[in-house]
N, C-alpha and C positions, 0 to 999 in steps of 0.2 A: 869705044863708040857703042857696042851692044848693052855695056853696063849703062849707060848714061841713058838708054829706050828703056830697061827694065825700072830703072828708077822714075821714069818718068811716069808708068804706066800705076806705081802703088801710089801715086797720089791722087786719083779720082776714087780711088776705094777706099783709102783712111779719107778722106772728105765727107765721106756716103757715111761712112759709118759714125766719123764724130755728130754729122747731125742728126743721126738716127737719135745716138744717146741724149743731144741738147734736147730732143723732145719729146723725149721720155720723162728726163728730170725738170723737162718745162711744164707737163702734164701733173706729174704729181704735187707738183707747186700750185699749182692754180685750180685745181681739183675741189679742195675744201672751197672756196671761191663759188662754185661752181652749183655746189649743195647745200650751199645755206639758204635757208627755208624753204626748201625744197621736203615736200611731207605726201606720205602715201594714205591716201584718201578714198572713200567707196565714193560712188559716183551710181546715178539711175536714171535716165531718161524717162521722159513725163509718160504717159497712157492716156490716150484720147480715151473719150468718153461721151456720154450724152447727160446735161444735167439737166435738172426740171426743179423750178421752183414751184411748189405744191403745198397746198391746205390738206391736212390729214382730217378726219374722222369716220363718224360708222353713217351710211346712207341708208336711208329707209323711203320703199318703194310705196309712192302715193297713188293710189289709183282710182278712178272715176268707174264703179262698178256695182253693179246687182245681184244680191245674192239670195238664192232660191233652196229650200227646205222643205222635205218630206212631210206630207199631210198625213201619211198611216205608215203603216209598217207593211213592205211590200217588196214586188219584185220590180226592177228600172231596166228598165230597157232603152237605150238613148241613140238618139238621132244624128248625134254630132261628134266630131273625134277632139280627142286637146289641142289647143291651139288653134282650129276652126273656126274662122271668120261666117258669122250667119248674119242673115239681114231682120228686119221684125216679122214678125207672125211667123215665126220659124219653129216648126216642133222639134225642141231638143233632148225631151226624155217621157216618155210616159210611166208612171209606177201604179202597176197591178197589187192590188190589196192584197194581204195575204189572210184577212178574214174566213172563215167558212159561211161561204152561202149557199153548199148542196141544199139545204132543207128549202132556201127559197126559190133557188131550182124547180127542186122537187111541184112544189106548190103551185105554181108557173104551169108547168107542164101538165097537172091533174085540170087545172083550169082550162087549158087548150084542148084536151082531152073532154074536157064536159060542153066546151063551145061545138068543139067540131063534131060531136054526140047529135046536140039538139038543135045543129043546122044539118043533119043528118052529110055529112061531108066523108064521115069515115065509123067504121063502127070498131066502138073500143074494144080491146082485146084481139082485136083478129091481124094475124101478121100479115098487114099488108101496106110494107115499108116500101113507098118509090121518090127517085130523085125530081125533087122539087129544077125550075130552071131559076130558082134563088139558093138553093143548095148546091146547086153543079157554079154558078155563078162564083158564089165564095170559095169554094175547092180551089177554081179555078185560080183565084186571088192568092189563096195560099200558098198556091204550085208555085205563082211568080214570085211571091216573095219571097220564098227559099232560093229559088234560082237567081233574086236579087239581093241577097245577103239583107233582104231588108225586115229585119228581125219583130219591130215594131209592129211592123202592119200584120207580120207574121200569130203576134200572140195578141192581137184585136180582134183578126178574121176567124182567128182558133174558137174564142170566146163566143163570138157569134155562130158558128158554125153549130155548138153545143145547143143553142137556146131553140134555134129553127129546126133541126133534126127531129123528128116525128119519135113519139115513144109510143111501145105499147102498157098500156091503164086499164088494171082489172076493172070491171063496173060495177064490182061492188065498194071500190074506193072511192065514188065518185056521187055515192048516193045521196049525201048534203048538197053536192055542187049542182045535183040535176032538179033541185025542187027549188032554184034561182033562177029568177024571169035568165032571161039570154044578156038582155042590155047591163045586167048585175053582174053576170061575170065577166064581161067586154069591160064593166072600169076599173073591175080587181086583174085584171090582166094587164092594163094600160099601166097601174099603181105599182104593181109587182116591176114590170117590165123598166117602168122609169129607178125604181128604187136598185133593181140589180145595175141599171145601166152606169151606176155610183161604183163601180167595181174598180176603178182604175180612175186616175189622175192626170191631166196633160198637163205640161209644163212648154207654155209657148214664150219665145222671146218678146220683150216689150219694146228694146231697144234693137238696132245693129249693134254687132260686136263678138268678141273673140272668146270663144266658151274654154273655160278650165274646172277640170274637178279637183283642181289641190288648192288648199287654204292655208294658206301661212298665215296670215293676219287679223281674220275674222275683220269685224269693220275698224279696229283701231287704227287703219289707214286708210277710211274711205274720205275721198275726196268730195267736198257736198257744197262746193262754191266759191268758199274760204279757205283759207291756214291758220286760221285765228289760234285753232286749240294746238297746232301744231310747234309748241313751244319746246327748248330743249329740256325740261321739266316732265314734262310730257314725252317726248321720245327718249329721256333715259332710263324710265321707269315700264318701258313694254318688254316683254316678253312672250316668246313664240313657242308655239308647237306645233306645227307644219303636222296637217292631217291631209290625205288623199282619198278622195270617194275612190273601192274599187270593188270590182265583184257586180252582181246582181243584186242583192238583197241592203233593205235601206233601212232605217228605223222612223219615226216619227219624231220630228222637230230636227233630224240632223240635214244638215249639207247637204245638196247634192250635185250640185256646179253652180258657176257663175260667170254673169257675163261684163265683159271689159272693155270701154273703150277704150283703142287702143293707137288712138289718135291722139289724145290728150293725156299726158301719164307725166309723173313727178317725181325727181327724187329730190329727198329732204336731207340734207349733210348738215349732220349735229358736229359741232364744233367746240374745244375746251382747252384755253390757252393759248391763245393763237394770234398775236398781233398783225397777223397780215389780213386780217379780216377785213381792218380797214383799207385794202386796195383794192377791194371787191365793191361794184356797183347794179343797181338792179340794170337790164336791162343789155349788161355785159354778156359776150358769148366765151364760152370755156367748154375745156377740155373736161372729161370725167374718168377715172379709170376706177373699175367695179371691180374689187379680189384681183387685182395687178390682171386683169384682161385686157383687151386691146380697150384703147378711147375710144369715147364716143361723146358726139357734141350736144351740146345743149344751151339754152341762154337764162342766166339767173332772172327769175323772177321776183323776190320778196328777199328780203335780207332781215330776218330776226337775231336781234342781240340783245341776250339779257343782260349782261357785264361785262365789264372790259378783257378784250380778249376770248369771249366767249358768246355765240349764237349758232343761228340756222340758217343754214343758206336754201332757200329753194329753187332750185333748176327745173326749168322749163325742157322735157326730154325731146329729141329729135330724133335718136338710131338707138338702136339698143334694145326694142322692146318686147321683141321674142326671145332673148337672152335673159331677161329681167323681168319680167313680169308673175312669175312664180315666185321669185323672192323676196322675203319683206324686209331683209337686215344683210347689209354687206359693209365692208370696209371700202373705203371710198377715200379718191384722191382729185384737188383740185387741182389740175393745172395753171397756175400762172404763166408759166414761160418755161421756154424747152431748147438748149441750145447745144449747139457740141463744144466738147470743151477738154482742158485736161486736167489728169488730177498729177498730184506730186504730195508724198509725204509732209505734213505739216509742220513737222522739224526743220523740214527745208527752207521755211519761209525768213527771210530777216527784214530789216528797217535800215535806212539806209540815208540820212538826210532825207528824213523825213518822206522816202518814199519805198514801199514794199515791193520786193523782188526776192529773186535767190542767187545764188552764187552757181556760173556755171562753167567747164572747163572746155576753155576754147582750145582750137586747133594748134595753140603754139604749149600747152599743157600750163598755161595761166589762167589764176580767178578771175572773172569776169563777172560783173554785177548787171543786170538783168530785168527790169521792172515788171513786173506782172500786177493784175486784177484779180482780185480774190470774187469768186461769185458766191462761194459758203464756204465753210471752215468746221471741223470739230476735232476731236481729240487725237486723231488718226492724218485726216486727208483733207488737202486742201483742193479745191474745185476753183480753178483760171479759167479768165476769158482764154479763147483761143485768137484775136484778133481776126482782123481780115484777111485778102487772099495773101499778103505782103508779110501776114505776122505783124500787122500793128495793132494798139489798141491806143485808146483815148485817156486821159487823164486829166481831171480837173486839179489845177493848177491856181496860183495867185493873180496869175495876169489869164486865165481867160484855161480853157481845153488845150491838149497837146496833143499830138500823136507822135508814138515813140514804139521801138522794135521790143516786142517782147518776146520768149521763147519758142522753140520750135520743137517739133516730136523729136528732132535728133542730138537735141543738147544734154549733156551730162550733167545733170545736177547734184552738186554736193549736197550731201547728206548729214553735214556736221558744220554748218556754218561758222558754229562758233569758234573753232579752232582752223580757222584760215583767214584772211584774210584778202582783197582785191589786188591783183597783179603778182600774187606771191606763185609758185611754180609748184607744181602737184603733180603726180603719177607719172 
């Protein structure tokens, strides 16, 4: 009876064990089965991104401006700092002669000397200097304009201070001047007096506007009404040399600032090869970005095209113009349109019954086809719509628009399209 329990008991474990084995050798039977086309593959998820479809060229800054130059060779002294908005009758710089005129001075002062002689007022030669209350007056002027950093009024009031100060005049210097009625030397004093008062220059504003002492362009981009001459002919033949007035000392005939309206200002984007010129219209508002800086808006003005694929856009400027108005030549970009999007290797892309997607590895390790919208393409990387909040995107179709699922930041994209196929099993 115990033999018959013991034997009863090795039959549940040779059972266990014969099926261990049947699927073991069920396994390597169906194994190859199992691995056919089955292939190991790189894979890369897309990279969001921001695309921008954009017009390239060089911009050049058009400005509605006056520009003022040295009458002598002299010292400037100026009223206004860069950048500095002034309104009209604004004194922006005075420049003192640097002629010598001691000797008419000189001459000046013998003549006052022989007036104030033969109105018997003071007798020449004798030291007897005292302050006038137009002498303590202008001290007094000068006091505040040092205390007011106000430099200008500073070397006007110096100049005057000189001419009024009392000298003392041998009388034996003055023995032509004293045998001259008195009203003879009252209008060589007036003559003298107007002719020294030619010592110095004002420079008052004509218009309101933003004063600069740096010239990048001279007038080859002043603005006078028109854009007539502002052809791309014309702007691809200028060339700059950005000069800065600085110091004190000035020359005759050069620079010495300029003033800018800075209400009305232009930039002119030269253009060459470029077929998208034609989805530009006047009247259009766009984006601008100056040396990859932030944008700024503006709305096209004139649209010059000399040949196909080739003109000037003029942009009406709105922001920008304390950034820009020193410069006369920048690399410049038009914004057409600006969207987020993503990029994926451009090898990735295939064709697919006639409709463009990539191959991408779904959650069961199967290819899966995919449609996407290509928004640019070159050698490297391909730039997709990103659809809406859903991942879809639109496609025109035979019968009419479609909306259909296209990729997401998290899909694996095959990267060798060509040696896979749809539904086949990967990684």
């Amino acid at each position: 009876m115990v033999r018959k329990n013991k034997r009863s008991k090795r039959k549940p474990l040779k059972g266990f064990l014969a099926f261990l084995l049947f699927i073991l050798v069920l396994f390597f039977l169906i194994r190859p089965i199992f691995t056919i086309g089955y292939k190991k593959l790189t894979t890369a998820r897309p990279k969001m991104t921001t695309y921008k479809n954009v017009i390239r060229g060089q911009g050049y800054t058009i400005l509605s401006q006056s520009q003022f130059y040295a009458k002598n060779d002299g010292i400037v002294v100026y009223g206004a700092q860069e950048g500095e908005r002034v309104p009209v009758d604004y004194e922006i710089a005075t420049v003192n002669f640097q002629d010598d005129f001691s000797s008419q001075k000189d001459d000046l002062i013998r003549i006052q000397a022989a007036i104030d002689y033969k109105s018997n007022k003071k007798a020449a030669g004798k030291d007897s200097y005292q302050e006038t209350p137009e002498i303590k007056k202008t001290i007094e002027k000068i006091q505040t304009s040092i205390k007011d950093n106000d430099f200008q009024s500073m070397v006007s009031d110096i100049n005057n201070l000189d001419l009024i100060t009392p000298h003392n005049v041998n009388i034996s210097e003055l023995s032509e001047l004293l045998n001259e009625p008195l009203e003879a030397l009252e209008e060589k004093k007036e003559a003298l007096s107007k002719a020294l008062s030619q010592t110095r220059s004002r420079y008052i504003s004509t218009v309101p506007g933003v004063i600069s002492y740096i010239f990048p362009a001279g007038k080859s981009l002043n603005y006078k009404g028109s854009f007539d001459k502002f052809s791309l002919a014309y702007l691809d033949q200028l060339h700059f040399n950005p000069i800065q007035q600085s110091g004190v000392r000035v020359k005759k005939g050069k620079p010495i600032f300029r003033i800018i309206d800075n209400l009305q200002w232009y930039i002119a984007v030269s253009v060459h090869n470029n077929s998208k010129l034609k989805d530009l219209e006047a009247g259009q508002e766009v984006s601008l970005v100056l040396n990859k800086k932030e944008a700024i808006k503006g709305i096209i003005k004139e649209i010059k095209e000399s040949q196909d694929k080739e003109g000037v856009i003029i942009i009406s400027m709105e922001e920008g113009f304390e950034e820009n108005y020193t410069k006369a030549k920048q690399n410049a970009e038009i914004i057409l349109k600006q969207e987020d999007a993503y990029t994926v290797p451009a090898k990735a892309i295939v064709e697919q019954k006639k409709k463009t997607g990539v191959y991408v590895q779904d959650i069961h390790n199967l290819v899966r086809f995919v449609p996407v919208k290509i928004l640019a393409q070159n050698d490297d990387w391909a730039y997709l719509e990103k659809g809406d909040m859903k991942n879809k995107i639109t496609l025109d179709e035979k019968n009419g628009e479609k909306q259909v699922q296209t990729i997401t930041y998290e899909d694996n994209i095959v990267l060798d399209p060509a040696s896979v196929q749809e539904k086949q099993l990967i990684n």
